[in-house]
C-alpha positions in Angstrom: -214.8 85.3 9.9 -216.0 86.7 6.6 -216.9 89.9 6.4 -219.1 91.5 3.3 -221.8 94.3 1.9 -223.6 94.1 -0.7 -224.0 97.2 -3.3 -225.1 97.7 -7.4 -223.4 99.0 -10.4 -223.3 102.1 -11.5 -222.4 104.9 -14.2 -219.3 104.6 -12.6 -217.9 103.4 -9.2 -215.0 103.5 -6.8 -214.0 101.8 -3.9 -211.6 103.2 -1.7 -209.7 102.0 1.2 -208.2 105.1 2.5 -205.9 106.2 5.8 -208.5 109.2 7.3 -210.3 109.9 9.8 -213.8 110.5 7.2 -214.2 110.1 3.8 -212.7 112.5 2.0 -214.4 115.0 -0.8 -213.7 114.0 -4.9 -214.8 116.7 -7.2 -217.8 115.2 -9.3 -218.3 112.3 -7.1 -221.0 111.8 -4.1 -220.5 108.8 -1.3 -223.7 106.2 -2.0 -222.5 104.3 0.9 -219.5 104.1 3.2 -218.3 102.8 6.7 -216.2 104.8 9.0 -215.6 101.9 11.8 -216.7 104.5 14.8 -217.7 102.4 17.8 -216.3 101.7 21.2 -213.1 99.6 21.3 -213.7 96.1 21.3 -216.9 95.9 19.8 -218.2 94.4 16.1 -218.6 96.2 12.9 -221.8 97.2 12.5 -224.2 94.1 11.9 -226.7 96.0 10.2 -224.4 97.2 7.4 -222.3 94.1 6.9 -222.8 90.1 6.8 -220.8 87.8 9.2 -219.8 84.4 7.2 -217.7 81.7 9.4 -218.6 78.4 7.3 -216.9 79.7 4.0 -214.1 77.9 2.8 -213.1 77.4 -0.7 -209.1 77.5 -0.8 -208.1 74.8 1.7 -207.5 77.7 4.4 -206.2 76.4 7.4 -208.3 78.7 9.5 -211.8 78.8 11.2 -213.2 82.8 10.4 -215.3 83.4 13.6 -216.9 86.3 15.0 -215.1 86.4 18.1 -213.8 89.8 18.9 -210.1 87.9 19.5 -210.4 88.3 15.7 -212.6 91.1 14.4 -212.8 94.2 16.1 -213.7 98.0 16.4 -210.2 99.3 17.4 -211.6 102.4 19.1 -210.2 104.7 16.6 -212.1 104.9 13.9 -210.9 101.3 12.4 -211.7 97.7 12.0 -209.1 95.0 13.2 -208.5 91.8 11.2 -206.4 89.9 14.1 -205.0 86.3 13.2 -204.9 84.0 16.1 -203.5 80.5 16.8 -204.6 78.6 19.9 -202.6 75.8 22.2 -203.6 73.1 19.7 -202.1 75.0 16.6 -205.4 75.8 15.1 -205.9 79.4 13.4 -208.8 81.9 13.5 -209.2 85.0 11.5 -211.6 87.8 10.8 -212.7 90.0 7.3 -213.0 93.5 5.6 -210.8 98.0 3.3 -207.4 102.6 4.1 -205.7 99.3 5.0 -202.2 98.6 6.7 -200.5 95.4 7.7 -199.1 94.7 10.7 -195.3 95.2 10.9 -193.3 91.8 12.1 -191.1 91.1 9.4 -191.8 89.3 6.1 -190.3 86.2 7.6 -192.8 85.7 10.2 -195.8 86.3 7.8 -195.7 82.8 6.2 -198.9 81.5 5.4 -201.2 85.0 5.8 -203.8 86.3 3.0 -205.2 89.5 3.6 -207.5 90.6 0.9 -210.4 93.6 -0.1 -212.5 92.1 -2.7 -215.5 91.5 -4.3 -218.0 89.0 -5.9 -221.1 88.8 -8.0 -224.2 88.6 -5.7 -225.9 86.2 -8.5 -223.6 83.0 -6.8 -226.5 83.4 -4.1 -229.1 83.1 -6.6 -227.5 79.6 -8.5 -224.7 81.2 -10.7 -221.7 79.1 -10.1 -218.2 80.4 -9.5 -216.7 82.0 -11.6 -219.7 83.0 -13.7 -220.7 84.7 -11.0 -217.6 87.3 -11.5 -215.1 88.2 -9.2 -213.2 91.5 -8.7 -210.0 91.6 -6.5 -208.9 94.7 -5.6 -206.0 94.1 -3.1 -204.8 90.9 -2.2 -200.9 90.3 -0.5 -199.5 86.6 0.3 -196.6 86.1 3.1 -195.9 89.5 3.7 -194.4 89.7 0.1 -194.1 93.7 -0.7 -196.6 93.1 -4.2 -200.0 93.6 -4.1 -202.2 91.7 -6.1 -205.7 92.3 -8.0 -207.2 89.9 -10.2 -210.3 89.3 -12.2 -211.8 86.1 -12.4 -214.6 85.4 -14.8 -216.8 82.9 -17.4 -215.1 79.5 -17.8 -215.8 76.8 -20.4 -218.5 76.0 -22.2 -220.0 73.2 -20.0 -219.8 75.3 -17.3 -216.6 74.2 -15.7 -214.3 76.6 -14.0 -211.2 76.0 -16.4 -210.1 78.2 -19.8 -212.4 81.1 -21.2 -212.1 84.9 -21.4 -210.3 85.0 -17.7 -208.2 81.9 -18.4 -210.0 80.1 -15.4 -208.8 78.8 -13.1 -206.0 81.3 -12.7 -208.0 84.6 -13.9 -206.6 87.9 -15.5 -203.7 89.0 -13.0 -202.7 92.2 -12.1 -199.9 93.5 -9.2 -198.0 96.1 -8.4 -195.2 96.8 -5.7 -196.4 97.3 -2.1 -194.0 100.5 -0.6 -194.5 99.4 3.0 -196.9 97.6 5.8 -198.7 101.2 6.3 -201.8 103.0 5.0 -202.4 103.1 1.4 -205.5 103.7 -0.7 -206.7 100.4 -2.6 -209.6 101.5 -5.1 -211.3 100.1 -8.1 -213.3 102.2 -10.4 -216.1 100.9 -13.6 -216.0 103.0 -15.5 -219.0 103.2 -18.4 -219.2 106.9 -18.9 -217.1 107.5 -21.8 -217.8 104.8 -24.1 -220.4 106.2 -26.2 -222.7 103.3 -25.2 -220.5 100.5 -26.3 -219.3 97.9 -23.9 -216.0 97.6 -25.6 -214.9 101.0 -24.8 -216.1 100.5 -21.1 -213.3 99.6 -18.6 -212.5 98.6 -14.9 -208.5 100.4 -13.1 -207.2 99.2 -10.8 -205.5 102.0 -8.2 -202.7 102.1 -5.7 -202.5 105.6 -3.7 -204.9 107.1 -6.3 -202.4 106.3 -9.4 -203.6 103.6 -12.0 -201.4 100.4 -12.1 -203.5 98.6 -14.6 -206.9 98.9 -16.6 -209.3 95.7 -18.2 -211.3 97.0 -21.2 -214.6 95.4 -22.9 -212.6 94.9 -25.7 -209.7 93.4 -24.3 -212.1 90.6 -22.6 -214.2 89.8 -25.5 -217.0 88.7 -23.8 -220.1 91.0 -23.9 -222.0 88.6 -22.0 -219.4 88.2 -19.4 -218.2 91.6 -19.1 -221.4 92.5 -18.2 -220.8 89.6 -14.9 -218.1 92.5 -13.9 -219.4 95.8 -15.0 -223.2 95.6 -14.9 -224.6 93.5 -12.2 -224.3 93.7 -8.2 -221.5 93.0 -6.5 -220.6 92.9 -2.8 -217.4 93.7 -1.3 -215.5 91.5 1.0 -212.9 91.8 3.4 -211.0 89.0 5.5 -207.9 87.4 6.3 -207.2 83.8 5.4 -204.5 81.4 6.8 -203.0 78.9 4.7 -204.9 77.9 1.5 -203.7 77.4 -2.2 -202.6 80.5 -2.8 -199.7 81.1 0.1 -199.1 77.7 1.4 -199.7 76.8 4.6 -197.5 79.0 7.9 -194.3 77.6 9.4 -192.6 77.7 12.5 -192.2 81.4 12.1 -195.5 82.5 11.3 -196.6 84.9 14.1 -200.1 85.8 15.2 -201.3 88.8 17.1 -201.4 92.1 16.4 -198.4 92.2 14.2 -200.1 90.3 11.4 -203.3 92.4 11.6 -204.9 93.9 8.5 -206.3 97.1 9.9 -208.9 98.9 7.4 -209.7 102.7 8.4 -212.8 103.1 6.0 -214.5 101.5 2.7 -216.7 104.0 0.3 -218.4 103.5 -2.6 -218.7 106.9 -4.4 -220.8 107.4 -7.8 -220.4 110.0 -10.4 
């Protein structure tokens, strides 16, 4: 299942994905929009704040995203459940959505898994192809490896093909940083356009782990005014999910577990303006 809301740029914004039971207070900041996943154990997120996508597929993922609750679920306690499951025949099924944990089998029996907190320009729903559209990852892990992983993806040539230009399509501008352990930690990405004096080269986008930066994109290191307005100046929705298989991670092997122990649990998501 895919799993998305849709918000606008800002002055500046943050997303957070934080371990707590409400969205906790930052000086000089207000919430513009948030979910808290309260809701009776068992149930779906709510429908009138995010969009349900099963037919997307763009990475060869083994697995069908549905909107069974098997997969995506209210946990009862103030979360939302990302559950992989594999049926009798060997086919996969996930859910998607951001504090996030993992569940904890061991790294070995994670083959395969992709959870990831994300987002993407709304204009590829109104004809803007991928990855003109822009594309902001904000957490992304593969086979339970202990780095987490958040990318920008961007432009491409000059007939339109996703391949070279400012984000070195098709493999974008990468970013990672090391992943302490399967529990809660803050993912957060901030745009930040307050302190450059009007001049998109001085404008930048951080990415944070646990409220510390671990890497920054400026205007100026892109190049692009066009296209870093793609990133820092249009809509964007965010996206959660939880893919099987696919490019990226390869596809699971005989160790691969499903269940509750390869879960990507998310607490809350926030988007807070300054």
């Amino acid at each position: 299942m895919h799993f998305s809301a849709s918000t606008a740029a800002a002055s500046l914004f943050t997303f957070f994905s934080v371990a707590s039971a409400a969205v906790p207070a930052y000086p000089g900041y207000k919430v513009v929009w948030a979910d808290e996943f309260e809701g009776p154990a068992g149930a779906h997120p709510s429908y009138s704040r995010w969009n349900f996508a099963v037919n997307t597929n763009t990475n060869n993922e083994l697995q069908a995203y549905t909107t069974s609750n098997q997969n995506i679920q209210l946990s009862g306690g103030s979360t939302v459940q990302f559950v992989p499951r594999k049926d009798s025949s060997g086919k996969w099924t996930s859910g998607l959505e951001a504090a996030i944990r993992f569940g904890d089998l061991a790294t070995s029996q994670k083959k395969g898994l992709w959870p990831a907190f994300w987002m993407l320009g709304d204009s590829i729903h109104h004809g803007t192809p991928w990855p003109r559209c822009g594309e902001l990852d904000i957490m992304e892990t593969i086979n339970g490896a202990m780095t987490g992983y958040g990318t920008v993806h961007c432009g491409g040539d000059a007939n339109g093909a996703a391949v070279g230009g400012p984000c070195n399509e098709p493999i974008g501008i990468p970013n990672k940083v090391d992943l302490p352990d399967y529990g809660w930690h803050t993912w957060s990405l901030s745009i930040d356009r307050t302190n450059a004096g009007g001049d998109w080269r001085g404008e930048k986008i951080s990415w944070l782990l646990d409220g510390k930066v671990y890497a920054t994109l400026t205007g100026e290191q892109l190049g692009d005014e066009g296209v870093w307005g793609t990133l820092a100046h249009s809509p964007l929705f965010i996206i959660l999910n939880l893919a099987v298989g696919g490019d990226w991670p390869g596809s699971p092997d005989a160790n691969t577990k499903d269940g509750y122990g390869n879960m990507m649990e998310v607490e809350y998501v926030a988007v807070l303006e300054a």
